[in-house]
C-alpha positions in Angstrom: 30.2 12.3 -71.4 28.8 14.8 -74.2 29.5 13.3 -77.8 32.2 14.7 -79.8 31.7 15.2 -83.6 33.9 12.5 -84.5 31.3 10.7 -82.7 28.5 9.2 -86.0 25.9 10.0 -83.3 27.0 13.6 -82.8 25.1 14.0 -86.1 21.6 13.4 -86.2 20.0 15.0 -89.4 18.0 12.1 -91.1 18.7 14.0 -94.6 23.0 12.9 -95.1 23.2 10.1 -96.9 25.5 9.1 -100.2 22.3 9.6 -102.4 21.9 12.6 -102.0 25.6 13.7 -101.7 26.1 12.2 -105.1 23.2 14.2 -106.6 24.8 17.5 -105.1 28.5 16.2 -106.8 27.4 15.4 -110.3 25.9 19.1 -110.5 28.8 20.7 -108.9 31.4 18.1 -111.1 29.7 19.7 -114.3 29.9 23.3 -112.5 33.0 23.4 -111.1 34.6 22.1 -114.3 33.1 25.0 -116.2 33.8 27.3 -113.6 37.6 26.5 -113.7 37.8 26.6 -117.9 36.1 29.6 -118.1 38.6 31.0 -115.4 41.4 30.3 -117.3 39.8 31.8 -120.4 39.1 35.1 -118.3 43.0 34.8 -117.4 43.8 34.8 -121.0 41.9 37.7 -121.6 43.7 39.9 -120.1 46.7 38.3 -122.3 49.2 37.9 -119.8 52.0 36.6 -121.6 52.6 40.6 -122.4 54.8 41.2 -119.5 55.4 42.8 -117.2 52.3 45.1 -118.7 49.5 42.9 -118.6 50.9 40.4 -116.4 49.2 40.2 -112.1 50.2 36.8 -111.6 54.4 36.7 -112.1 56.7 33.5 -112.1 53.2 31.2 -113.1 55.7 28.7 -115.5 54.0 25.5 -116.3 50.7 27.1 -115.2 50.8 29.4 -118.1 50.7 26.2 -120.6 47.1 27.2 -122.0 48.1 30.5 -122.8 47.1 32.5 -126.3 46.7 35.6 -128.0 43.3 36.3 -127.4 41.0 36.3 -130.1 38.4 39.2 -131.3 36.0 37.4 -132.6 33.1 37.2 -132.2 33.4 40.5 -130.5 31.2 39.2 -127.3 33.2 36.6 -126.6 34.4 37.6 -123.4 31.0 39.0 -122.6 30.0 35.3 -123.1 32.8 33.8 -121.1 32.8 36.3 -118.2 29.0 36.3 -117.5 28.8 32.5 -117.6 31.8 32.5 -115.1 30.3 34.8 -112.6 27.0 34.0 -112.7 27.2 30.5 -112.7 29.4 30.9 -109.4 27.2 32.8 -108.0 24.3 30.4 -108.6 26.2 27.7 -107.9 26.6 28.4 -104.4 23.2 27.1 -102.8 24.3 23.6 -104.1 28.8 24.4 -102.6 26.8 25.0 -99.2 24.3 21.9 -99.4 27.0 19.6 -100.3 29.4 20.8 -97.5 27.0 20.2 -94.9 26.6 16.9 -96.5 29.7 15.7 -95.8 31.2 17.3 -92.9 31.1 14.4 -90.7 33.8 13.1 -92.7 35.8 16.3 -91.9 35.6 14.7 -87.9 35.8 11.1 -88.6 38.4 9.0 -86.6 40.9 8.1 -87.3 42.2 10.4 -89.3 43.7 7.9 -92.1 42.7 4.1 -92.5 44.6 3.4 -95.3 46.8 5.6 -97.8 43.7 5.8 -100.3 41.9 7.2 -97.3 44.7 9.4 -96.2 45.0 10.6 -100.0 41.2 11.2 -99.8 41.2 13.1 -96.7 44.2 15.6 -97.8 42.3 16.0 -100.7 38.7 16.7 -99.0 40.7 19.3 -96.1 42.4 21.2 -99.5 38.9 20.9 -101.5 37.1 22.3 -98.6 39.5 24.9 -98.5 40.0 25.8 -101.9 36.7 26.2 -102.8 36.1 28.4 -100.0 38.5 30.6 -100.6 37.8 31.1 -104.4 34.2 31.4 -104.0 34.9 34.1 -101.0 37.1 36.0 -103.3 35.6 35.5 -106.0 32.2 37.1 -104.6 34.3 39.8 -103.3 35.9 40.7 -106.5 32.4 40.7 -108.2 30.9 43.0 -104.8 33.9 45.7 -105.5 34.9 45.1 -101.9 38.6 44.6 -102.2 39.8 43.5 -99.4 42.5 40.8 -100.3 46.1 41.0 -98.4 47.5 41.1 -102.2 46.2 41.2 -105.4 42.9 39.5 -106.2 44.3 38.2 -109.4 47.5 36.0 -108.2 45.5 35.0 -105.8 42.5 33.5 -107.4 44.8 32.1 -110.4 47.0 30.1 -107.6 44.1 29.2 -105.6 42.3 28.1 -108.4 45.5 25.4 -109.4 45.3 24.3 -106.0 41.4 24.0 -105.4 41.5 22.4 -109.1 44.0 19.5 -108.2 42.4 19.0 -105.4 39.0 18.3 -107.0 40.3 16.1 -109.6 41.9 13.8 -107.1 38.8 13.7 -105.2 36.6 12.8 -108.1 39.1 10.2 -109.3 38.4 8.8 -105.5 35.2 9.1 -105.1 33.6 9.1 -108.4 33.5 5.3 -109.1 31.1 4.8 -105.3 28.9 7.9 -106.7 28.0 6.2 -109.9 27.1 3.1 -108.2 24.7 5.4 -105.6 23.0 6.9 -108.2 22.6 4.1 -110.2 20.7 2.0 -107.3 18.3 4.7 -107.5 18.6 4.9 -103.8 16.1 7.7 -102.2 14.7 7.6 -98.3 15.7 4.0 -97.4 19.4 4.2 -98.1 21.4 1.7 -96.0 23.9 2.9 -93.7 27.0 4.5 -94.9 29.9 6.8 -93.2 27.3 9.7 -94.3 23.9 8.6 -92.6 23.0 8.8 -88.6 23.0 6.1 -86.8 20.4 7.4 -84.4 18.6 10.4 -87.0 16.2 12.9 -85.7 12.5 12.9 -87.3 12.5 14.0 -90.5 11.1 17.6 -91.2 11.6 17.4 -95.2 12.5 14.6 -97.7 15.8 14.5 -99.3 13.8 15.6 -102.8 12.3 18.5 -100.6 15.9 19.2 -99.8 17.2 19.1 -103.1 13.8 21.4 -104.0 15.0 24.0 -101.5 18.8 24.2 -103.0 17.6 24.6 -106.3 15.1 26.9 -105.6 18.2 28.9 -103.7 20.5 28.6 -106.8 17.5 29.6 -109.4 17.4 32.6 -106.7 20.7 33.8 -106.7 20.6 33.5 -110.9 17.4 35.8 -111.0 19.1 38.4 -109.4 22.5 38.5 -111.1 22.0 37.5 -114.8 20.2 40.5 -115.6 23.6 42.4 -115.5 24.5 41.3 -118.8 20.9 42.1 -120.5 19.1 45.9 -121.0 16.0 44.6 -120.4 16.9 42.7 -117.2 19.2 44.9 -115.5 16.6 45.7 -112.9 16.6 42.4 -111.8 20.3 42.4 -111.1 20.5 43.0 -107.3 23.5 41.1 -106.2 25.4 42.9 -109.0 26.6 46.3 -107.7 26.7 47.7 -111.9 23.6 45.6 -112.4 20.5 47.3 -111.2 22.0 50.8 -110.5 20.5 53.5 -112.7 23.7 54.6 -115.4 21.4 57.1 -116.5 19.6 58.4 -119.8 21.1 60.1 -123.2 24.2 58.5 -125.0 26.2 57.9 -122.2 23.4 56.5 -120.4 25.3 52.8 -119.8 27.5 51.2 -117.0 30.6 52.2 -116.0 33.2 50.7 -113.8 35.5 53.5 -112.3 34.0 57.7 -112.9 36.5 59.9 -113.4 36.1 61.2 -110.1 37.3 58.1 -108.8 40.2 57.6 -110.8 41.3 61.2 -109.8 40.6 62.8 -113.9 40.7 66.2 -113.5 38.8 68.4 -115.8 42.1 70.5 -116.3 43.8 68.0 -117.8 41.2 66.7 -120.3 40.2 70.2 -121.5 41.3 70.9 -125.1 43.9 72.8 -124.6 45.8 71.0 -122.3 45.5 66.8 -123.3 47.5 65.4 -125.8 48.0 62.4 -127.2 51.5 61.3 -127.0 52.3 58.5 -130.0 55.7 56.7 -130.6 57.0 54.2 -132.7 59.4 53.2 -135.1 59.4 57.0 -136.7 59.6 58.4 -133.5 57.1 60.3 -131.3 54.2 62.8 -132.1 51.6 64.3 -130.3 48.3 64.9 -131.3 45.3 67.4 -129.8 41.8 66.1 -129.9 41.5 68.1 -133.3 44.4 66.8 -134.9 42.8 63.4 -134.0 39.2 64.5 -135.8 41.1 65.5 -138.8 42.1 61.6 -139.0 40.1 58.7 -141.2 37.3 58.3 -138.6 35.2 55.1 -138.5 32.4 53.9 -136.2 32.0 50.2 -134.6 29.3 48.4 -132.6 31.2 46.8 -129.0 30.4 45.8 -126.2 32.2 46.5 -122.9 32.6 43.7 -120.9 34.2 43.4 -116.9 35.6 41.0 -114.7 32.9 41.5 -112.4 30.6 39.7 -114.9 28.6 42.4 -115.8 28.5 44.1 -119.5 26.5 46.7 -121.5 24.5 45.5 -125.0 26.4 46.9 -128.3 27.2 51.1 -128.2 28.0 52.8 -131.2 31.7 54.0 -130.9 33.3 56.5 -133.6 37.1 57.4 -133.3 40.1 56.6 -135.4 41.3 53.2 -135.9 44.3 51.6 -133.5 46.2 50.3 -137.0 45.9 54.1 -138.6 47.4 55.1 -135.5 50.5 52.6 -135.8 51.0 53.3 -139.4 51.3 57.0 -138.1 53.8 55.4 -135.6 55.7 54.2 -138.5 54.4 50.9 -139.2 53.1 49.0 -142.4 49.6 48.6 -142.2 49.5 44.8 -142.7 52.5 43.9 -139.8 51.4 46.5 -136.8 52.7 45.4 -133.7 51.6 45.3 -129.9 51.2 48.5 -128.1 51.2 50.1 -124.5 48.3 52.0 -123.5 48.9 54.7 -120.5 45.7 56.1 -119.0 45.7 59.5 -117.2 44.4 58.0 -114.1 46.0 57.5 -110.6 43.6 55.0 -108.9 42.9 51.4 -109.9 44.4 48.5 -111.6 45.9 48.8 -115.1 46.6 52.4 -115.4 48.5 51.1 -117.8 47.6 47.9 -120.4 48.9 46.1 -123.3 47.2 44.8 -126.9 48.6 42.0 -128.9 49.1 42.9 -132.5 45.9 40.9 -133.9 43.9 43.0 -131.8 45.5 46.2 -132.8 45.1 45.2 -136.5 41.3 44.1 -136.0 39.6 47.0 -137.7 36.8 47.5 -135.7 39.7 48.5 -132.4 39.1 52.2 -132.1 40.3 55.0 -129.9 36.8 56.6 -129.5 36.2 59.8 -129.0 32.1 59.5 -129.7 29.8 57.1 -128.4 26.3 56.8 -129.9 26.8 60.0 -132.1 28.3 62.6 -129.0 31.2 63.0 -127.7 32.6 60.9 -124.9 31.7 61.7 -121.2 34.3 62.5 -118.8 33.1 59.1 -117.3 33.3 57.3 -120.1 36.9 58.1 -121.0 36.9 61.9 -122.8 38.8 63.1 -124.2 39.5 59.8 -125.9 39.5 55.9 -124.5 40.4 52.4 -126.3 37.5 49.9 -127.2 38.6 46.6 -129.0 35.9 43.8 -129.8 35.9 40.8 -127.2 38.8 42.6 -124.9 38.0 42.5 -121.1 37.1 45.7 -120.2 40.4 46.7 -117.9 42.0 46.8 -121.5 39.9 49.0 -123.0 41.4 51.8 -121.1 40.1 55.4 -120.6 41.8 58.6 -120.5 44.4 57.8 -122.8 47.5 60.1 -122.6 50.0 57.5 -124.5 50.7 54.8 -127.2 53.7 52.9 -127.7 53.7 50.9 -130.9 56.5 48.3 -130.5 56.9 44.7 -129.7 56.3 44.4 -126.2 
């Protein structure tokens, strides 16, 4: 009769063994922790709490406890955040893999509870091996602009995070105290037995540090190829990230973009001169202004960033335009209380053709709506005839195309 794999002999790789399952856990306890608070600092971002506007993850309640107007300084925070959360996912899953294989004899074992600390600790291993699947799936996804989630990507990595995230905890409070104890024994190739190890093992081919050489060497890898989408000089490098190592081009525009205006369906017509406008209202009502009537405005110039979800972001560009407050005191507000305000983009394809910012960030003098980037006007691509650019604001927010502003508490 063939061995089943809830059979200990159905696996017979010498390398299993609580040593070096512990190893793998510490780095993916510190990891996946930073992983998750730098999730819900990306979720902030995109300040939420300005609903309906802002907000892709509805009826969250309690979840939304850590909620907060997001800050702008310093102005590459959310370049920090962002990059750290994608590219330490990325990197990170060399070691997800490694420890999986460790331990999926346990995903067989029989029977299926021994005990209700067992049975907590296998509900908690089937919804950790879950989870983390599906937020590293998706989350790689999201980053590869292949969209192809049965909803959208952002309730469902928010709620899958919660879930994944309970999950882990529980199973760190269970299993944390025996991984101490491994790691403190120092145990390496002459382990005893455990629930992990083989009783009948195959030769060994590689050492458990040879193993643990190979994972790192995969995660150091996968890091080499998508950090360089947040640096000039690296971007080359940057093959896994699809705005990493692609060629943005040369002159003032010469810097990544997310969506062209091809893509979200900007027609020239509609941008020219004489046809956009710039429909403002407020407490004094509404006006609307052309792209001259804009240039005749106080214009000042700031150094941002641009920052995306995808993890990717561009060094500091010079942008020139007039500043968000000047507009709201045009809107009929007092320059030291503006309030939030709606952006509407002209675009018909994508996520956030419209978005909202909180007062602070309207107020922040250094938020613009550009209409020059490094000394020339904007590029169709880059927003023209005129987009938003607020320091440490994901870069959904910093909308393109702009066509109106609504000044009012939202």
């Amino acid at each position: 009769m063939a061995r089943s794999p809830s059979s200990p002999s159905f696996w017979r790789s010498p390398l299993r063994g609580p040593w070096f399952t512990s190893v793998l856990g510490v780095v993916l306890l510190g990891g996946i922790t930073v992983l998750f608070m730098t999730g819900l600092v990306s979720y902030a971002a995109y300040n939420p709490g300005l609903s309906p506007v802002n907000d892709k993850t509805p009826d969250k309640g309690i979840l939304g406890f850590y909620l907060f107007p997001w800050p702008t300084d310093p102005p590459w925070l959310y370049r920090l955040t962002q990059g750290v959360h994608v590219t330490l996912g990325i990197t990170l899953i060399p070691v997800l893999l490694a420890k999986l294989w460790s331990v999926v004899p346990k995903l067989f074992a029989l029977p299926p509870a021994r005990s209700l600390t067992h049975a907590l600790e296998r509900i908690s291993l089937l919804l950790l091996v879950g989870g983390v699947l599906f937020e590293f799936i998706t989350g790689v996804l999201n980053v590869q602009l292949d969209y192809v989630f049965p909803g959208s990507f952002y309730p469902l990595h928010f709620y899958g995070a919660w879930v994944f995230f309970t999950a882990f905890v529980v199973h760190v409070v269970l299993r944390a105290p025996a991984a101490v104890r491994t790691l403190r024994t120092g145990l390496r190739e002459g382990q005893p037995a455990s629930e992990l190890t083989s009783p009948r093992p195959d030769p060994p081919t590689v050492s458990r540090r040879g193993a643990l050489w190979l994972v790192g060497g995969g995660s150091l890898l996968l890091f080499g190829t998508t950090a360089g989408q947040s640096f000039d000089g690296l971007r080359a490098t940057a093959l896994l990230a699809p705005h990493g190592g692609a060629d943005p081009g040369s002159g003032p525009g010469g810097f990544q973009i997310n969506k062209t205006a091809a893509y979200a369906g900007i027609e020239a017509t509609e941008t020219s001169e004489e046809a956009w406008r710039l429909t403002v209202t407020g407490r004094s009502g509404t006006v609307r202004l052309s792209r001259a009537d804009l240039l005749r405005l106080p214009l000042h110039s700031s150094a941002l960033p641009i920052a995306c979800v995808e993890g990717w972001s561009t060094s500091d560009q010079w942008w020139r335009g007039v500043r968000l407050r000047d507009l709201a005191v045009l809107a009929g507000y007092d320059a030291d209380a503006v309030p939030d305000v709606l952006v509407e983009s002209l675009q018909r394809r994508g996520a956030f053709r419209r978005a909202a910012l909180r007062a602070n960030q309207v107020a922040d003098p250094r938020s613009l709506l550009a209409l020059y980037v490094n000394g020339e006007p904007l590029t169709p691509d880059h927003g023209y005839p005129a987009r938003v650019i607020v320091p440490a604001a994901p870069g959904v927010l910093n909308t393109k195309w702009v066509s109106r502003m609504t000044f009012g508490d939202l």
